[in-house]
C-alpha positions as CSV (number, residue, x, y, z in Angstrom):
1,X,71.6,-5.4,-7.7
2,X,71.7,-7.3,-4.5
3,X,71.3,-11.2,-4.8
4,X,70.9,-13.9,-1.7
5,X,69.1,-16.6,-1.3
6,X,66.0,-15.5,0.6
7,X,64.7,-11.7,0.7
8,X,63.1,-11.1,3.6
9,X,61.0,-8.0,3.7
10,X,60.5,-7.1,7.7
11,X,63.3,-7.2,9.7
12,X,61.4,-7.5,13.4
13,X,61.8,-10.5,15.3
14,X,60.1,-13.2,13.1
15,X,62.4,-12.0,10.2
16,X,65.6,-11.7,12.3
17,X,64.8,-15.5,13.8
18,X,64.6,-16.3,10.3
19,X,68.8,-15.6,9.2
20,X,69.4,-18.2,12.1
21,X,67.0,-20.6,10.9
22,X,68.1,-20.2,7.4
23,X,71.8,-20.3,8.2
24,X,71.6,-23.9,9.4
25,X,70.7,-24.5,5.8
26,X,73.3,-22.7,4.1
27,X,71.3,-20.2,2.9
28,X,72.0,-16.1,2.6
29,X,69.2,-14.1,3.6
30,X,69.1,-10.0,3.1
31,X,66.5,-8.1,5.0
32,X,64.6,-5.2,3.5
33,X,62.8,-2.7,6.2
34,X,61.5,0.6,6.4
35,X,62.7,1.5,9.6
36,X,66.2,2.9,10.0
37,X,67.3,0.0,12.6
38,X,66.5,-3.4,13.0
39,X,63.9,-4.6,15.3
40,X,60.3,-3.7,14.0
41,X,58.4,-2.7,16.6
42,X,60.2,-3.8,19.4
43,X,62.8,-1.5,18.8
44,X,60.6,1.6,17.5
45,X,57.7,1.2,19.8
46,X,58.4,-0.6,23.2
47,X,62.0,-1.4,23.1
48,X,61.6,-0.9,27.1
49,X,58.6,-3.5,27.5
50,X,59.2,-7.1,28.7
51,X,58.2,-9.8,27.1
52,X,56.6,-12.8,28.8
53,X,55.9,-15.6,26.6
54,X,59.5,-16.1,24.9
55,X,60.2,-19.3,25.2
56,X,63.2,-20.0,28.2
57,X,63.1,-15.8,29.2
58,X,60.7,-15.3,32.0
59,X,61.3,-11.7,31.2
60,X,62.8,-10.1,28.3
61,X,62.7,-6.2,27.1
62,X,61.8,-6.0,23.8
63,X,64.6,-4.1,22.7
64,X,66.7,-6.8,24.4
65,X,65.5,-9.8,22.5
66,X,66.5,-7.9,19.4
67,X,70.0,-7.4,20.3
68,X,69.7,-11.3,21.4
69,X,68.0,-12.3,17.4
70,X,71.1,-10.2,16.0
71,X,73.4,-12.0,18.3
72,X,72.2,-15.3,17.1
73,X,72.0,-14.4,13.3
74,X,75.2,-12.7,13.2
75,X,77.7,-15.6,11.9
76,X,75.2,-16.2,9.3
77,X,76.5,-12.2,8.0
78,X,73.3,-11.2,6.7
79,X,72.5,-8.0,4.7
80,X,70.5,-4.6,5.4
81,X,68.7,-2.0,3.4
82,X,67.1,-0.2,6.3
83,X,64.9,3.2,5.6
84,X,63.8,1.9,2.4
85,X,60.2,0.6,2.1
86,X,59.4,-2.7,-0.6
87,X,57.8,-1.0,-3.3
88,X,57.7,-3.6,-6.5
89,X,57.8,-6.9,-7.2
90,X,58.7,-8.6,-10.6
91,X,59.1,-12.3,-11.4
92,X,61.5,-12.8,-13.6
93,X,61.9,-15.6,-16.5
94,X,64.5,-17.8,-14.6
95,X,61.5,-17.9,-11.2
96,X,63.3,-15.4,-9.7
97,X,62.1,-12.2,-8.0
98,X,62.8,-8.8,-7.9
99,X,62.0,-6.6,-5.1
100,X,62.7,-2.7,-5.8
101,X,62.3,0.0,-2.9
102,X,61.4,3.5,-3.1
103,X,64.8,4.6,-3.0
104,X,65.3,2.3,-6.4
105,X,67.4,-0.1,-4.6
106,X,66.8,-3.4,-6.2
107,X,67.2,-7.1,-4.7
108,X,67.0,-10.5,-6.2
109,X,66.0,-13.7,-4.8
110,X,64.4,-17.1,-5.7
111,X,62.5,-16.9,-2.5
112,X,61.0,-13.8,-0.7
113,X,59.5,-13.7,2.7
114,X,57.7,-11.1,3.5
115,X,58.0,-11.0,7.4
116,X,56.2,-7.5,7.8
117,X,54.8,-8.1,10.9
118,X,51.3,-5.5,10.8
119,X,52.9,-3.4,7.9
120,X,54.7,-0.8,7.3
121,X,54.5,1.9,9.9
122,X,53.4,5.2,8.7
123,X,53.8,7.7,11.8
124,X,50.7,8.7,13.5
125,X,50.9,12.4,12.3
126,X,49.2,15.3,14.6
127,X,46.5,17.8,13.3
128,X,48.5,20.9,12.6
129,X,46.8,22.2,8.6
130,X,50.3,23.5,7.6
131,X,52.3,20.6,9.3
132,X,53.2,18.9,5.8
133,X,54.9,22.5,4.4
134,X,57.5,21.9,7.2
135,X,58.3,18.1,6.9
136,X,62.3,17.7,6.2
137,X,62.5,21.2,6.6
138,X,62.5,21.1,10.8
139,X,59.4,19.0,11.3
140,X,60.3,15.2,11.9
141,X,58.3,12.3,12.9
142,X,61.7,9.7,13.2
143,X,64.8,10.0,14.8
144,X,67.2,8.4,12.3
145,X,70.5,10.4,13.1
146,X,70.3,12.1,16.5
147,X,74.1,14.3,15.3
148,X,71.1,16.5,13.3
149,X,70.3,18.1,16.3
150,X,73.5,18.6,17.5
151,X,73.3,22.4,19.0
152,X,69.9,23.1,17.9
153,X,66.7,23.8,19.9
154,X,64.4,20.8,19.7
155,X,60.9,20.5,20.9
156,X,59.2,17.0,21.4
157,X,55.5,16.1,21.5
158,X,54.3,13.1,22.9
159,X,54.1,10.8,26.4
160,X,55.1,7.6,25.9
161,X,58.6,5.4,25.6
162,X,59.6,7.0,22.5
163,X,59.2,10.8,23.6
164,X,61.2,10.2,26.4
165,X,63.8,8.5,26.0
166,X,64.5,10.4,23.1
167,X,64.3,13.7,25.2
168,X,66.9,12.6,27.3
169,X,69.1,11.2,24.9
170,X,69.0,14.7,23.2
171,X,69.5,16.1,26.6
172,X,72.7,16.0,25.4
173,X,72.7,16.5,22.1
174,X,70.5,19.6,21.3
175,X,71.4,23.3,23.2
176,X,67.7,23.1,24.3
177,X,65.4,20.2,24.6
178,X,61.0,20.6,25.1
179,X,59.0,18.0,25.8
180,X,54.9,19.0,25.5
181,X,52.2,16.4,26.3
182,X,49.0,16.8,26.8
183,X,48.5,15.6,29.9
184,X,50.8,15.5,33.4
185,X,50.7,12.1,33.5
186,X,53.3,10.1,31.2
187,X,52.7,6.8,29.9
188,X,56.2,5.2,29.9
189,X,58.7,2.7,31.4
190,X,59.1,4.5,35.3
191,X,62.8,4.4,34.7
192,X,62.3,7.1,32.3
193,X,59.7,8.6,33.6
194,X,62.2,9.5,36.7
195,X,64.9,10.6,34.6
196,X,63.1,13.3,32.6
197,X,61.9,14.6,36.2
198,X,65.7,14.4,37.1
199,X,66.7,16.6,34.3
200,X,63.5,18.7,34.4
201,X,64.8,19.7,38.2
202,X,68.6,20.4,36.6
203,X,67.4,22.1,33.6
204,X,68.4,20.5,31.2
205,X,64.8,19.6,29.4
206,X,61.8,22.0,29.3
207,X,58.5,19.9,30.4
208,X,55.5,22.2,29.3
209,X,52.1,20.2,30.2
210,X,49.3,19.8,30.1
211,X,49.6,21.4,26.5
212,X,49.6,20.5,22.7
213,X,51.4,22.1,19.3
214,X,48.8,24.0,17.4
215,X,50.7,25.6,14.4
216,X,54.1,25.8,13.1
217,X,55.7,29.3,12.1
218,X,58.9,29.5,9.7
219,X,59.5,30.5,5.9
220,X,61.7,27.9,4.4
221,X,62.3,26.5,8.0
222,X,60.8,26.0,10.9
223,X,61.2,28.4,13.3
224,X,58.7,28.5,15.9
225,X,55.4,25.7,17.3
226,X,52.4,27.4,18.7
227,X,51.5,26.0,22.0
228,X,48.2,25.8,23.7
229,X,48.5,25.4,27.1
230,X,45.4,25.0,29.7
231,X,47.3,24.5,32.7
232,X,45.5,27.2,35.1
233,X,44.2,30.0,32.7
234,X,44.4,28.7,28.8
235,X,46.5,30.6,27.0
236,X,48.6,30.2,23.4
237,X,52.2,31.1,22.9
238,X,55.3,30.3,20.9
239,X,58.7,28.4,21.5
240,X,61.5,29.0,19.3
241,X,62.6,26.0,17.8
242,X,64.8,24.6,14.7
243,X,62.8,21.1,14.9
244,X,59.6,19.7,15.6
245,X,59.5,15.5,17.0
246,X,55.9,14.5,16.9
247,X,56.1,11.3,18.6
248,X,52.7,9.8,18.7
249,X,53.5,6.8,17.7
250,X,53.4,4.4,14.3
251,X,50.4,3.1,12.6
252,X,50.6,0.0,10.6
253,X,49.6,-0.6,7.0
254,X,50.7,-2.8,4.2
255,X,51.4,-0.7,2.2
256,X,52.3,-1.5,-1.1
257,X,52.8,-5.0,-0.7
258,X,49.1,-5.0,-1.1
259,X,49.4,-4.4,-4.8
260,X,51.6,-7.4,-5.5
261,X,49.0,-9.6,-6.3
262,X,48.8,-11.4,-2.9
263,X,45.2,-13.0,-1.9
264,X,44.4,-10.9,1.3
265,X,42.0,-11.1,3.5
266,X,41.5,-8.1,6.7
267,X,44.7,-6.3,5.9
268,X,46.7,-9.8,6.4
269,X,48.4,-11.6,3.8
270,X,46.5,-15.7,3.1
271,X,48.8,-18.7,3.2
272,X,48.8,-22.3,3.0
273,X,49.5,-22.9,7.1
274,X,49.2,-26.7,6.4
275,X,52.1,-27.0,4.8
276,X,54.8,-24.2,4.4
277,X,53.2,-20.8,5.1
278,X,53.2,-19.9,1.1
279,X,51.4,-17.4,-0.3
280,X,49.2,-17.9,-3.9
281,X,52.3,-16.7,-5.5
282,X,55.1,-19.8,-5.4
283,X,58.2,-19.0,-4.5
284,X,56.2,-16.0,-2.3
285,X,55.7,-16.8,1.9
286,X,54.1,-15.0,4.5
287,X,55.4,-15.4,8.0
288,X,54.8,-13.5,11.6
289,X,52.0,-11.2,12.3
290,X,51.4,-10.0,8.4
291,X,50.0,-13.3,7.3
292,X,46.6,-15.2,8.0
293,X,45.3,-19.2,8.3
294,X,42.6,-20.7,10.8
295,X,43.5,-20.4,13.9
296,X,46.1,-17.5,13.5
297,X,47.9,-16.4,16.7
298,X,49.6,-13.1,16.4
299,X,52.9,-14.1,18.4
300,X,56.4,-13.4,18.0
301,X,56.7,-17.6,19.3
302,X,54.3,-18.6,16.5
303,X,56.4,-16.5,13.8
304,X,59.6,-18.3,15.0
305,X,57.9,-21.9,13.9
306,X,56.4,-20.1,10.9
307,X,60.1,-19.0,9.9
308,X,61.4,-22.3,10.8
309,X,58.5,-24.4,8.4
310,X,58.9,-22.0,5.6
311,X,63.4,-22.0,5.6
312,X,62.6,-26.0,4.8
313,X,59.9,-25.0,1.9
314,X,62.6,-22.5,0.7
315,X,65.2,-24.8,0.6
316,X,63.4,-26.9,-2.1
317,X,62.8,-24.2,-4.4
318,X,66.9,-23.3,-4.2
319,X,67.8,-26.6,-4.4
320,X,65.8,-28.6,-6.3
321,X,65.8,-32.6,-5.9
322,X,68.3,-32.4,-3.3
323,X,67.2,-33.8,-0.1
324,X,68.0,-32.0,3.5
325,X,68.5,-34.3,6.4
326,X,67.8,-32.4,9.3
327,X,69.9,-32.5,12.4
328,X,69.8,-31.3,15.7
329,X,72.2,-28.4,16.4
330,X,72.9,-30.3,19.7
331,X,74.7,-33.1,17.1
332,X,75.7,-31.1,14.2
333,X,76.9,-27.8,15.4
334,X,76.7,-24.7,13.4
335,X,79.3,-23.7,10.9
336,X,78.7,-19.4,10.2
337,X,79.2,-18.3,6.9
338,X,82.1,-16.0,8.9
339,X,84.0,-19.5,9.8
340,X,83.6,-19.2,12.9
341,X,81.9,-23.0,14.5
342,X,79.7,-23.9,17.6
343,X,79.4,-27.4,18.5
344,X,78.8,-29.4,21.9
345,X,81.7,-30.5,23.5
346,X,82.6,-33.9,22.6
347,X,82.2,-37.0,24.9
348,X,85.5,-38.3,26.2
349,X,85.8,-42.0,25.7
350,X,88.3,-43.0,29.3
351,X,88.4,-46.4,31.1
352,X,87.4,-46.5,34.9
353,X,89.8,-48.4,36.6
């Protein structure tokens, strides 16, 4: 069993700003997500994209601002289950919760936050009929260890951030590397882009376009895709392969948070935005893109107040009847749970003679 002080299920930006914010009130904070790193969909989807409207970054690539959140939350040593969805929640006698995954790991809080951004991502999965006889048996729709494809031929569908950037990381990984798309052009960050060309022209990735994966051959493993090409003359053939990446990207859904018996409303979670962001479960908040009020505004800024509101609700519920004066990190500082401090230098008092 793990116990902190607030589970947070969602581990993108809103629920990463949320360690920080919790931190500063002595509070432990473990983060449940389905993805295998933290991030959400900054670091699954567009970890390549800037970002405009951070407050004090002009610019910031997604994938940058995550590394930043981790930075900031780090002295604050919170936990991880990563690649393990929320499945069930129980309330137990004491007002405490319990959150179990679909892996069975279980995780016990007073408070839960459920910082899902859209959902959980379920990958977008291409029409192939026999495509689900192959999944975990060469056929995978997330890179979660890349040392799998060490040696082995892999062959990558898709044309945005993800497919690329993965086809050139296994560039040198795999003994053979495919990318298919569709089309000729590639949606993607230019940078890329350019570098699949460069390794195209050394031979060290296969580009076949425009084309598409129509079936998968193999027994008990995948052996071969089926390609449909319509380059000049259309024409079908097959690449030997021991893996198949679909990467057409993630589609969000609550999943089973839906079930807890949380008042929804369009595929977002209802909360009391007038005073703490708490669902009609106490003890239960909603914060970041997943939850819904009057005058909503999915943006990572507005989940960082949302985190910040609901850290102060939280606080009462873990301690009850004590009172929190809040200071300003400029005067207090910040003590991490790891001992290490930050604080502003202080003034020095010296006589001008």
């Amino acid at each position: 069993m793990i116990k902190t002080d607030i589970l947070i299920i969602g581990a993108g930006p809103t629920g990463l700003f949320t360690v920080f914010e919790a931190g500063l009130l002595k509070l432990r904070c473990h983060l449940i997500d389905a993805l295998p790193q933290p991030g959400g969909q900054c670091s699954e989807i567009y970890p390549k994209k800037p970002i405009y409207d951070i407050p004090a970054y002009p610019e910031i690539l997604a994938g940058d601002l995550t590394e930043k959140l981790l930075e900031q939350g780090k002295q604050f040593e919170p936990g991880f289950t990563l690649g393990e969805r929320a499945e069930t929640i129980e309330k137990q006698e004491d007002g405490s919760f319990i959150v179990t995954t679909n892996k069975g790991t279980q995780h016990q809080a007073p408070v839960v936050a459920i910082a899902g951004g859209l959902g959980s991502f379920e990958p977008r999965k291409p029409l192939i009929h026999n495509i689900a006889d192959f999944e975990d048996k060469g056929v995978e729709y997330i890179i979660r260890n890349p040392e799998m494809y060490r040696d082995k031929k892999v062959v990558i569908a898709g044309g945005g951030d993800s497919a690329l950037d993965w086809s050139i990381f296994l560039s040198d990984v795999a003994s053979e590397v495919t990318l298919i798309h569709r089309r000729n052009e590639f949606r993607g960050h230019l940078d890329s882009v350019e570098k699949v060309q460069e390794l195209k022209n050394q031979g060290k990735i296969n580009l076949v376009t425009p084309a598409e994966v129509i079936g998968l051959v193999g027994d008990h493993h995948l052996k071969a895709v089926v390609v449909k090409q319509a380059q000049h003359i259309e024409r079908e053939f097959e690449i030997e392969c021991d893996h198949f990446i679909p990467l057409f990207g993630l589609s969000p859904k609550l999943g089973p948070i839906a079930n807890w018996g949380l008042e929804i409303e369009k595929n977002a979670i209802k909360v009391n935005n007038a005073l703490d962001y708490q669902t009609n479960i106490p003890g239960i908040f909603a914060i970041g893109d997943v939850n819904t009020y009057p005058g909503k505004l999915k943006l990572i800024l507005c989940g960082f107040h949302e985190a910040t509101i609901m850290c102060q609700a939280a606080y009462k519920i873990i301690n009850p009847g004590k009172k929190y004066v809040m200071k300003y990190t400029t005067v207090s500082g910040i003590d991490g749970f790891d001992g290490t401090r930050k604080e502003a230098p202080k003034a020095v008092v010296k006589k001008i003679e």
